[in-house]
N, C-alpha and C positions, 0 to 999 in steps of 0.2 A: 504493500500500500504506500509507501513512504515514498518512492520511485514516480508510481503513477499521480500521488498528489503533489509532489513536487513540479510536475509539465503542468499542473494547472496554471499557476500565476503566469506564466506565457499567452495565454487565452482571456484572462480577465483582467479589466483595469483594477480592479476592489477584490479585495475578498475578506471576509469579517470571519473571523475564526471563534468557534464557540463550543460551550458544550451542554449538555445535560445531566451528567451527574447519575446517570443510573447504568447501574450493573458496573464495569469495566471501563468505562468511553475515557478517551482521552482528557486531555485539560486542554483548555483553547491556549495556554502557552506551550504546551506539546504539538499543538498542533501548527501552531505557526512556527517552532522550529524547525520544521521540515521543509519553509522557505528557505529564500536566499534570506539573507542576514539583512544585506542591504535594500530590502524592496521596501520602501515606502508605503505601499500599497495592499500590503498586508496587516489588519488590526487583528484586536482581541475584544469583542464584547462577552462578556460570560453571561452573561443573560441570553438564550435563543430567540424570547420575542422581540428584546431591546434590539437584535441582530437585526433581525426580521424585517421592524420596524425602518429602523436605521438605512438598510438597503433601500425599502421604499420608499423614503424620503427623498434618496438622493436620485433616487433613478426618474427617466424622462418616460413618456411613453413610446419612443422607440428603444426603450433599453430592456433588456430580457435578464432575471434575477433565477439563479440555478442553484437551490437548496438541495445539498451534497451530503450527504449522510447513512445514518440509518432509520429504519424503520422507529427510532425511539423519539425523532426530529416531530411525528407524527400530532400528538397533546399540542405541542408548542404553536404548530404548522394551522391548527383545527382554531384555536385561538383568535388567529387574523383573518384567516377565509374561510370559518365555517360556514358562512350561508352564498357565498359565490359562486357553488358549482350548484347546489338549490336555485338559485338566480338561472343559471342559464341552462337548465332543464324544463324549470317551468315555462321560458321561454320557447323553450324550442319546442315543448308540448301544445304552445297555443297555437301554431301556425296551422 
């Protein structure tokens, strides 16, 4: 894993490094040592929804946000968008 998340910062401007805190998972300053030392563009929020939040702040609506994890990301993820994919079923139900 350390190999393959390491070629991410090459692909993304941001990456907010976090964690959740259950079972085993990393610490979001573990996980950002797996960048380069010197990227700028690498933080640490430890909160996932402060994360979350955060990314969507700064993003435009041509900008695309790629929550990278595991299935534990899931509580945190349900928090900000639980009723958007309700939104766009109902919708797609009405036509």
């Amino acid at each position: 894993i350390y190999k393959e998340l390491s070629l991410l910062e090459y692909y993304f401007h941001r990456i907010i490094c976090t964690e959740t805190n259950i079972r085993k998972s990393m610490s979001s300053q573990e996980i950002k040592e797996i960048f380069t030392p010197s990227a700028d563009k690498i933080d640490c929020i430890i909160n996932p929804v402060d994360a979350i939040e955060s990314a969507l702040k700064e993003c435009s609506q041509k900008d695309e946000i790629y929550i990278i994890g595991i299935h534990f990301f899931a509580p945190f993820i349900e928090k900000i968008f639980k009723n958007c994919f309700a939104i766009h079923k109902k919708t797609a139900l009405s036509y």
